[in-house]
C-alpha positions in Angstrom: 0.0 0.0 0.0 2.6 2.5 0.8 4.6 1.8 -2.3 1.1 2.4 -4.3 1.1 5.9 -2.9 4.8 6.6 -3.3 4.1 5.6 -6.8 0.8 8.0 -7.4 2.6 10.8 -5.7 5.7 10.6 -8.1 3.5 10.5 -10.8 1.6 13.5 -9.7 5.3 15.1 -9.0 6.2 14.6 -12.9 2.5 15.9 -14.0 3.5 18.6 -12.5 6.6 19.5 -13.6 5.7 18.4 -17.3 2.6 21.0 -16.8 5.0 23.6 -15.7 7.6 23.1 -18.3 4.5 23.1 -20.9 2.8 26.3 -19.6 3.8 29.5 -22.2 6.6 31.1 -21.7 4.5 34.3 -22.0 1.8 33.0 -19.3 3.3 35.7 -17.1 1.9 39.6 -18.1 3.0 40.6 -21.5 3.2 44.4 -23.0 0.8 43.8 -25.8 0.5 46.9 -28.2 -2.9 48.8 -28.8 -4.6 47.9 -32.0 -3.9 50.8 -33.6 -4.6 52.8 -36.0 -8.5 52.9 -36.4 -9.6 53.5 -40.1 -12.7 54.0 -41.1 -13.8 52.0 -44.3 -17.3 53.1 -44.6 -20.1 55.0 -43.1 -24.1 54.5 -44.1 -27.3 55.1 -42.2 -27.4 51.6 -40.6 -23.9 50.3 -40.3 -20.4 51.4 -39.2 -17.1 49.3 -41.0 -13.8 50.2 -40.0 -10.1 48.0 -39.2 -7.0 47.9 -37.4 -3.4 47.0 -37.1 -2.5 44.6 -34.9 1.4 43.5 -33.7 1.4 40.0 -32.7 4.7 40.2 -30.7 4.8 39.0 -27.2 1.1 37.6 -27.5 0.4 33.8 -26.1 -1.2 31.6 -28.5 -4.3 33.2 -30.1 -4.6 36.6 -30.4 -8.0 38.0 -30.3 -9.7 41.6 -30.3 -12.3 43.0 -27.8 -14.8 45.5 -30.0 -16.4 47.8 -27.3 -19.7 50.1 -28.6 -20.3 52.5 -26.8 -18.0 51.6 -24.0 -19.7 48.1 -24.1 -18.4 44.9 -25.5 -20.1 44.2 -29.2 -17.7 41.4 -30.2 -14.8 39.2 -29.8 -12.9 38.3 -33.1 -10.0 36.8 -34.6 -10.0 39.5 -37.4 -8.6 43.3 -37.5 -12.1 44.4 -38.8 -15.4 44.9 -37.5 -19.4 46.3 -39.2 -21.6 47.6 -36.5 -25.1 47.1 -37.7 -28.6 47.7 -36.8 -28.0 51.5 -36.0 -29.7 54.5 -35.9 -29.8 56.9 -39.1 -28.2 60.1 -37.3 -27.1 58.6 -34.2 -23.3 59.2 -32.9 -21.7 55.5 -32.1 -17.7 55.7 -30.3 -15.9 52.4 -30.8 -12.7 51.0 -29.4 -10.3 47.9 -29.4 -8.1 46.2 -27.1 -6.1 43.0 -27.6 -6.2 40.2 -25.8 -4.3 36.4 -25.7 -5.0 33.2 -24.7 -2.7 33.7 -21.5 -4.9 36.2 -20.2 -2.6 39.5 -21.4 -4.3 42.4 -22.5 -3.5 45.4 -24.7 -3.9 49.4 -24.1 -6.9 50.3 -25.4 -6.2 51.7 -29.0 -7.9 55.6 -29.7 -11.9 56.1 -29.1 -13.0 57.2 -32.4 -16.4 58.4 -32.7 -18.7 58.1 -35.9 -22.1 59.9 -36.7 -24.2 58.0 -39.1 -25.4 59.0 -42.0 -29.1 60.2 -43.3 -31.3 62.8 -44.5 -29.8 66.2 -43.1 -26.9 64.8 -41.4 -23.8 66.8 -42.2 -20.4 64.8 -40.8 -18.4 66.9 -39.1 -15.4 69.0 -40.1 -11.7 69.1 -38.4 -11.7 70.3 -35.2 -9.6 72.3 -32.5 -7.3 74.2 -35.0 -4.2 75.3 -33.0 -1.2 77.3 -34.2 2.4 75.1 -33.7 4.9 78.2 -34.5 4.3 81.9 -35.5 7.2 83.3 -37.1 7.5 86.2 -39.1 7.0 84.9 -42.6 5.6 81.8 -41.7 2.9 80.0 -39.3 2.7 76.4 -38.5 -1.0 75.2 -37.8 -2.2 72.2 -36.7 -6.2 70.7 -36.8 -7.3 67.1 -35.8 -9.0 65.3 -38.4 -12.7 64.0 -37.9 -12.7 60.2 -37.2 -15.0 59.4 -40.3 -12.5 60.9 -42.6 -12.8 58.2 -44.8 -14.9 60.3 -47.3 -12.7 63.6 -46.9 -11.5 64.4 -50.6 -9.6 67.1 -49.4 -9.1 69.8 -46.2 -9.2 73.9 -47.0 -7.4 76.3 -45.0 -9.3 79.5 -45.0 -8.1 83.3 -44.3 -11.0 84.8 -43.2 -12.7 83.9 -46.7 -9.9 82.9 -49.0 -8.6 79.6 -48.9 -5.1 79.6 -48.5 -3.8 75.9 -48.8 -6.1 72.9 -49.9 -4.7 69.6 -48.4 -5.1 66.0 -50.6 -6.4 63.8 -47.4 -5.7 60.2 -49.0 -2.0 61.1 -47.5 -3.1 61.1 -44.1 -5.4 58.2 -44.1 -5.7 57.4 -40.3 -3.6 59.8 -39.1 -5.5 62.0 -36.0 -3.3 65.1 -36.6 -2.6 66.8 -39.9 0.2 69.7 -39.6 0.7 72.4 -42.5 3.0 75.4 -42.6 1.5 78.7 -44.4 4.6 80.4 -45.8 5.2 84.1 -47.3 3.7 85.7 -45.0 4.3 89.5 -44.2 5.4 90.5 -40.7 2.8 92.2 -38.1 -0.3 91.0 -40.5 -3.1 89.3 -39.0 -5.2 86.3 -39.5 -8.2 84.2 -39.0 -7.4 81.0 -39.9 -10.1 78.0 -40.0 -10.9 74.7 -41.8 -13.0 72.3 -43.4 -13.5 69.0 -44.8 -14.2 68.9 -48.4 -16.5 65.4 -49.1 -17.3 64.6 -52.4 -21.1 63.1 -52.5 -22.0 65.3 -49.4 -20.4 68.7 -49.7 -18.6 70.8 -47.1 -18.5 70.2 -43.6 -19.3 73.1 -40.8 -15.7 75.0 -40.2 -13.4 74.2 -37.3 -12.6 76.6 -35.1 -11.6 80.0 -35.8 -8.0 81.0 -35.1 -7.2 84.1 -35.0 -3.2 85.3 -34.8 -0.8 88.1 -35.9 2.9 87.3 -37.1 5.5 89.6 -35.1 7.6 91.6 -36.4 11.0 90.7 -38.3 14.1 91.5 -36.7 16.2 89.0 -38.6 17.5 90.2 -42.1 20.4 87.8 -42.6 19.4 84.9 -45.2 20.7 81.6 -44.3 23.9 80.1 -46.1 23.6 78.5 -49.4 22.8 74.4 -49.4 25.3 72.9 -51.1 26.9 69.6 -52.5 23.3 69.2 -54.7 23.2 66.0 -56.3 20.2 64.7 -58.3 20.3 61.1 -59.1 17.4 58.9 -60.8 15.6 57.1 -58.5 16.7 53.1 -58.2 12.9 52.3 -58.9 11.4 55.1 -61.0 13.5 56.4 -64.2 11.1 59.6 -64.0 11.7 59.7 -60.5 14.5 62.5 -59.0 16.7 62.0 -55.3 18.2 64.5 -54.1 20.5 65.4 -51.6 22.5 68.6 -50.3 24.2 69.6 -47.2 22.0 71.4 -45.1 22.4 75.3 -44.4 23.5 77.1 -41.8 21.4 80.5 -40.1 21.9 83.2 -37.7 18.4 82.9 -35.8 16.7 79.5 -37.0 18.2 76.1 -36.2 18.7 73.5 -39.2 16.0 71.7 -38.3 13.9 74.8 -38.4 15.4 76.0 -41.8 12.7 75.2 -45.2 14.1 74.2 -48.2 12.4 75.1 -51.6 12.6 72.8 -54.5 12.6 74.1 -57.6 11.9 72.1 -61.4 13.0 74.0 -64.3 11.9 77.3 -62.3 8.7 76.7 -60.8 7.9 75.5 -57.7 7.7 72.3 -56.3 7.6 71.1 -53.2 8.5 72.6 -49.7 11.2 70.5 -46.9 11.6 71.2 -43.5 15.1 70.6 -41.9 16.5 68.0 -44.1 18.9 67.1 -46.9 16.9 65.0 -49.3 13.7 65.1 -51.4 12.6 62.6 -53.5 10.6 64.7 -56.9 8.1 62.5 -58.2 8.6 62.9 -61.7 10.3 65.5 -64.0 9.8 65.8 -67.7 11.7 64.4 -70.6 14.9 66.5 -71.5 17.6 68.1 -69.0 16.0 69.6 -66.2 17.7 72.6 -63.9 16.6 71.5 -60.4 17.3 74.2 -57.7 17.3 74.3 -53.8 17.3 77.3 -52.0 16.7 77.5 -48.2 14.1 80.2 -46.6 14.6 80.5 -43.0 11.2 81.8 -40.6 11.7 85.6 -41.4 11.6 84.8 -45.0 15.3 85.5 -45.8 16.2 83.2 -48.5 19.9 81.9 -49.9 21.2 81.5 -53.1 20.3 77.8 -54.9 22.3 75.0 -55.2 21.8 74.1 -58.9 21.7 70.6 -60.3 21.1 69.3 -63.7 19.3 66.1 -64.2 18.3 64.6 -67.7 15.1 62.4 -68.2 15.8 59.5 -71.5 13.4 59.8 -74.0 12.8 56.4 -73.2 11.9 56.7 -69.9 8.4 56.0 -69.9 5.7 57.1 -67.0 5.7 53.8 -66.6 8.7 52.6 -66.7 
């Protein structure tokens, strides 16, 4: 009898220890990351569809996603996408997502984003708390945060007082909360009331954001910055069309480098701004030997002398080549 229990108990004693060498190594708490970003995919009267990225790292076994409506679990699901149906034409729904593994670990929860269905005489809202990130003399730095249903959003308009002074692609800043623009040229000690709005295709314009209202101070600073230089333009491994540049970055008297905006210039007409950096990639120039130029415009509005590079497009570079 007693060797019958010495035996159970040793075999209990190896159970155990064959259980514990089993168990997941990540049993114990895990930093899971928050399912993030949110996108929206669609938005109708009825029904709400939108996904979400997921890292897998650290997780134990299966790794699942809590939906919460409304601050109430909807759904559990192996997928990175979820339709809310059955809703109310008009009604304002806020969804979010947390992870969740078969050892128990959970994620942060990822961004609330909040959605207003759609029907008759519902307008979707617009950007929202517009905020100014620098005011220099020659320049401002604005900021807005884009609405959650931006999924629609053909474009954003930045408006002074009634003239829209920068129009904004949104495809770019798919699922991004925060889209940042600089206003440039401006003249020193003017004033302005900046505010903006969603441009939606199907539906129209969306009720302006705030208003911000600002003035630029006065310029002190006359000194341009030094000339970039070392500009070399060289075709782009995958594109033929396709331009890289690089330059060594200027120097000023007021702004640091990373501060300092770099103008690109095609055959003499603008084309794209870069702040604090020494490369740009142009997307395509035309056939034939094109002057490229950089010049760099600190926040006053001085501006250097351009670097000057030639680059020549192939006639047999193709747009889609």
């Amino acid at each position: 009898m007693t060797q019958g229990l010495y035996r159970i108990a040793a075999i209990l004693a190896v159970v155990a220890v064959t259980a514990v060498m089993l168990s997941p190594p990540g049993a114990a708490a895990v930093a899971l990351s928050a399912p993030e970003p949110l996108r929206v995919d669609g938005v109708t009267a009825t029904q709400i569809s939108f996904h979400w990225s997921q890292n897998a790292s650290g997780s134990v076994g299966v790794l699942r996603a809590r939906v919460y409506q409304d601050g109430a679990l909807a759904t559990t699901t192996r997928l990175q996408r979820y339709t809310a149906s059955g809703l109310v034409p008009g009604a304002t729904y806020s969804f979010h997502v947390v992870a969740a593994d078969d050892a128990g670990n959970t994620s942060p929860p990822s961004r609330t984003i909040t959605i207003t269905t759609r029907g008759p005489g519902v307008v979707p809202p617009g950007p929202a708390n517009l905020r100014a990130t620098e005011v220099a003399s020659a320049r401002v730095g604005l900021a807005f945060d884009q609405p959650d249903d931006s999924w629609d959003v053909g474009r954003y308009e930045v408006l002074d007082g009634g003239t829209v002074v920068a129009s904004i692609p949104a495809g770019s800043f798919n699922g991004v909360p925060t889209i940042n623009l600089a206003l440039r040229g401006l003249s020193a000690q003017s004033s302005h009331a900046y505010t903006a709005r969603a441009v939606r295709g199907a539906i129209g314009v969306s009720p302006s954001s705030n208003t911000l209202t600002l003035s630029t101070p006065a310029r002190t600073d006359l000194v341009a910055p030094s000339a970039p230089t070392g500009l070399v333009a060289a075709m782009d491994r995958y594109a033929c069309f396709s331009v890289v540049l690089t330059w060594t970055p200027s120097g000023d008297d007021a702004d640091p480098p990373s501060a300092i905006d770099y103008e690109i210039l095609v055959n003499g007409a603008h084309e794209s701004w870069v702040r604090g950096a020494g490369t740009h990639t142009i997307g395509m120039v035309p056939v034939g030997n094109n002057t490229i130029e950089v010049r760099a415009v600190d926040s006053s509005g001085n501006a250097s002398a351009a670097a000057t590079a030639t680059f020549p497009r192939p006639p047999d570079c193709t747009d889609d080549a």
